[in-house]
Legacy VTK file of the C-alpha trace (Angstrom):
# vtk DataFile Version 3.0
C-alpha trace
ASCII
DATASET POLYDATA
POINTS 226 float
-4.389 -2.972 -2.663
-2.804 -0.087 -4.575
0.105 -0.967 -6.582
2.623 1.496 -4.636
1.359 -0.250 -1.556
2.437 -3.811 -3.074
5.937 -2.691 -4.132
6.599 -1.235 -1.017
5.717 -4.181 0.897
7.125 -7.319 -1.279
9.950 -8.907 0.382
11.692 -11.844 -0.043
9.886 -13.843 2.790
12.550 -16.227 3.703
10.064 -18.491 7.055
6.812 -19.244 6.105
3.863 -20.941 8.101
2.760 -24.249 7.170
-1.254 -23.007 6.485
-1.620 -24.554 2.945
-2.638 -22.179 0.287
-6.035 -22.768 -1.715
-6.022 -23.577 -5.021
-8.472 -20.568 -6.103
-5.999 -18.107 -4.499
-3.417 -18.905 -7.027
-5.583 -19.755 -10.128
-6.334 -15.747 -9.569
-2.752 -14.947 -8.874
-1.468 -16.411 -12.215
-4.206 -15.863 -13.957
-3.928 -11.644 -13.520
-0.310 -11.930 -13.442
-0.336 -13.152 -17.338
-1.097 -9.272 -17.784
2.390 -8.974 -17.901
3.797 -7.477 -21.388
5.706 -9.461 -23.625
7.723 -9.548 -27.208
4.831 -9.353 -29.580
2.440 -10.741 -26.863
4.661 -14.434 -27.397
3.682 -14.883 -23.394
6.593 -17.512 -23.016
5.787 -18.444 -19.532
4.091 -21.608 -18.191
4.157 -22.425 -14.757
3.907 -25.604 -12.570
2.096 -24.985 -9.046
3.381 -27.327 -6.488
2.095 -28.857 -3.067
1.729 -31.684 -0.891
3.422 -34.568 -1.294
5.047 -34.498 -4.336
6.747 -30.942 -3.260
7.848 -32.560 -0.564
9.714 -35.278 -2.470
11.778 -32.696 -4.382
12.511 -30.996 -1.551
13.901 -34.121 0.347
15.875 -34.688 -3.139
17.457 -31.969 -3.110
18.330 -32.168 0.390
19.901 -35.465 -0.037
21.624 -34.684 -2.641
23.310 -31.580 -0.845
25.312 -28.730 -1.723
28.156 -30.730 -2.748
26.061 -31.724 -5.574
25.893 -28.204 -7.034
29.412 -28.100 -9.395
28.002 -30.690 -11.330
24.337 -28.837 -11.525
22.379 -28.941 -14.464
20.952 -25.603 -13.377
19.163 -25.085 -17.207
19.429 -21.132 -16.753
23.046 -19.276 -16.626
24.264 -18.574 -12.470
26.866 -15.960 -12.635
30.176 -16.225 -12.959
31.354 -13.359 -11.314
30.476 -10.412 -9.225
31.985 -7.110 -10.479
32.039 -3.796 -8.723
29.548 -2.695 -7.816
27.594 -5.963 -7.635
30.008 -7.562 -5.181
29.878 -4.416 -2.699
25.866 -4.669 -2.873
26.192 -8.092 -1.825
28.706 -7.916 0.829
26.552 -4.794 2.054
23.611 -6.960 2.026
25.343 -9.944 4.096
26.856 -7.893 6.762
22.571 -6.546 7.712
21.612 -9.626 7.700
24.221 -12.027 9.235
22.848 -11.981 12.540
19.423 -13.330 11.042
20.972 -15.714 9.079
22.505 -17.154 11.723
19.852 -17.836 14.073
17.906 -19.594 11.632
21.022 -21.322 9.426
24.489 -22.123 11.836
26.218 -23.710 9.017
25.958 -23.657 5.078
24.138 -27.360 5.066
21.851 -26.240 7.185
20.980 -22.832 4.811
20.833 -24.835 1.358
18.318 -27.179 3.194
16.521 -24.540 4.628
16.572 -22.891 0.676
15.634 -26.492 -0.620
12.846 -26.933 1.488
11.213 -23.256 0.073
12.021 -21.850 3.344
9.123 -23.569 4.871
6.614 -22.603 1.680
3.802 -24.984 1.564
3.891 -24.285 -2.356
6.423 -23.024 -5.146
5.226 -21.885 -8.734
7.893 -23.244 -11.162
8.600 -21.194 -14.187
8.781 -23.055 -17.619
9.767 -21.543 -21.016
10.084 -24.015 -24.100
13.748 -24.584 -25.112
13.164 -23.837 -28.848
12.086 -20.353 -27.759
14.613 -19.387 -25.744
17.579 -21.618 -27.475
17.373 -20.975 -31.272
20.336 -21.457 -33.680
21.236 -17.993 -34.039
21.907 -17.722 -30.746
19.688 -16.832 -27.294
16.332 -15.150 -26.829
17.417 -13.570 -24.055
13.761 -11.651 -24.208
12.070 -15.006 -23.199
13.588 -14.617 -19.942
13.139 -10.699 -19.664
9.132 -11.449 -20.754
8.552 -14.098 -17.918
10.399 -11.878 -15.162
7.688 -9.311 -15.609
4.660 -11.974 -15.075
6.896 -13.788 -12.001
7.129 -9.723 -10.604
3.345 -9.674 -10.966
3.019 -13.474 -9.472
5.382 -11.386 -6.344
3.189 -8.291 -6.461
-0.261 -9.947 -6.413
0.745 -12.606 -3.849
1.403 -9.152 -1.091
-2.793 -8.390 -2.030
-4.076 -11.936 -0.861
-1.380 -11.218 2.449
1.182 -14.254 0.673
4.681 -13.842 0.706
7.338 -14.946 -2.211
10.964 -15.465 -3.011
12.195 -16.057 -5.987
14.961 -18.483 -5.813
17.493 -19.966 -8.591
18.315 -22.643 -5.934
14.769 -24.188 -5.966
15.948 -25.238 -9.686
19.503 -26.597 -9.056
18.714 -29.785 -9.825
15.966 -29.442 -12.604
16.127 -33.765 -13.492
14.685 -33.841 -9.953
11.853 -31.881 -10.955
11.403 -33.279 -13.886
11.393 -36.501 -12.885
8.955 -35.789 -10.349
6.344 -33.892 -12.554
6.811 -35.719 -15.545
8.009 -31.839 -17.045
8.996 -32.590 -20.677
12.664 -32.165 -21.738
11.693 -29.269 -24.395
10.889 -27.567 -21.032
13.287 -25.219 -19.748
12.647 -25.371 -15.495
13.768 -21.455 -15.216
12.959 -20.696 -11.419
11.007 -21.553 -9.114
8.855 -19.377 -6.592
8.239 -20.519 -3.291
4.982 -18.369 -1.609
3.095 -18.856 1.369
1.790 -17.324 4.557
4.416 -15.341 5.901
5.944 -15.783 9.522
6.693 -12.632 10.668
7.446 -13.695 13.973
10.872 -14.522 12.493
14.209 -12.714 12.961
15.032 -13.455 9.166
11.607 -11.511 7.991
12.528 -8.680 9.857
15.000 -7.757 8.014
14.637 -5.353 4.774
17.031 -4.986 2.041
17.729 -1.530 1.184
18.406 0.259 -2.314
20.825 2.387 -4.024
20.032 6.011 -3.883
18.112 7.137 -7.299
20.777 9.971 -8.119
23.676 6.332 -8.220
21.645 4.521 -10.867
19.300 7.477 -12.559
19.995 10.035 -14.997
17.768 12.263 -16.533
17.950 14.845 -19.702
15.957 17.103 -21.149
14.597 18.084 -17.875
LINES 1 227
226 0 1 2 3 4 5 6 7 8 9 10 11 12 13 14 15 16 17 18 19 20 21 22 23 24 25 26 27 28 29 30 31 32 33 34 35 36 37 38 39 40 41 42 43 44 45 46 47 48 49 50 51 52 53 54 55 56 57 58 59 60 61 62 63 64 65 66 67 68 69 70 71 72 73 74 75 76 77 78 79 80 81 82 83 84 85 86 87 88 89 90 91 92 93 94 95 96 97 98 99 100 101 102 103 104 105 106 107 108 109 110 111 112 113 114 115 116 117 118 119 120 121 122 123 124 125 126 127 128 129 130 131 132 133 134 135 136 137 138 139 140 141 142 143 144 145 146 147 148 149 150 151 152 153 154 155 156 157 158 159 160 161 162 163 164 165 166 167 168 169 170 171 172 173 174 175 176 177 178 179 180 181 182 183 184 185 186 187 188 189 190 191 192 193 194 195 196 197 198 199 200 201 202 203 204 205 206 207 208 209 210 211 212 213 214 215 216 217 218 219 220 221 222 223 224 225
């Protein structure tokens, strides 16, 4: 698939079919997407590829647990505090397309974090690790760590559209990283930075049919010299 092709095409798929993915599909997938550049070729990703049963048991975890749980998340990566202009207007914007989606699939905001916890119906999710001496060091954050593995998770996203899999990447799916770690037996110098959920797309879906627009080039572009 050309690469234009790929961008144009990756979504966040948010209703998957159950049809399990096979384990040579996403060897491939990770394997090309370590192409990604990094500080000094460091490569600070790792990643955790989860099925079956014991995806499954974090997903029922986290569903029992609940949203309520979330103010006292352990969530090992920064959420935002705050939305500034023009971030908050982007969002609203956003919410207003897609309510109508939203709501046939999710009535109620229990119903949407379970629907999030459960990967949306993904059969798999590809956790992203980074060690915790790379990232946290005593003069302060790597910040770069994080920038490094978002390029190989966009080429995880971009790859997954070639084999006809869909992806979103969610901050939810590591909420509750002790759940995952308990789970996978992930090491504590492990930071659990986001996980990934991919699958075979249901399209048939009122929630897939929607597609999330972008700012015009001229609001966030400037060139000189030209």
């Amino acid at each position: 698939m050309d690469v234009i092709d790929a961008i144009k095409e990756r979504k966040s798929v948010r209703a998957y079919k159950t049809d399990p993915i096979k384990k040579e599909i996403l060897e491939k997938i990770i394997e090309q997407a370590q192409r990604a550049p990094s500080w000094a070729n460091t490569q600070p990703w790792e990643f955790a590829v989860v099925t079956g049963s014991q995806l499954k048991t974090i997903q029922e975890a986290f569903v029992k647990r609940g949203p309520q749980g979330m103010q006292n998340s352990q969530s090992e990566v920064a959420r935002p505090y705050d939305f500034p202009e023009p971030y908050i207007s982007r969002i609203k914007a956003m919410q207003t397309n897609e309510n109508r989606a939203r709501a046939k699939e999710s009535p109620d905001f229990d119903a949407m974090f379970a629907m999030n916890a459960r990967h949306y119906g993904a059969p798999c999710c590809i956790y992203l690790l980074i060690n915790k001496n790379f990232v946290y060091q005593e003069k302060g954050v790597n910040t770069w760590s994080l920038y490094d593995s978002g390029s190989a998770v966009q080429n995880i996203m971009l790859l997954a559209v070639n084999y006809g899999l869909g992806t979103i990447a969610q901050a939810m799916a590591v909420v509750y990283p002790d759940i995952i770690r308990k789970e996978l037996g992930i090491p504590e110098d492990k930071l659990i930075a986001l996980g990934i959920a991919i699958g075979y797309p249901d399209w048939d879906k009122p929630i897939n049919k929607e597609h999330r627009g972008r700012v015009p080039l001229d609001e966030i572009t400037k060139f000189y010299g030209f």
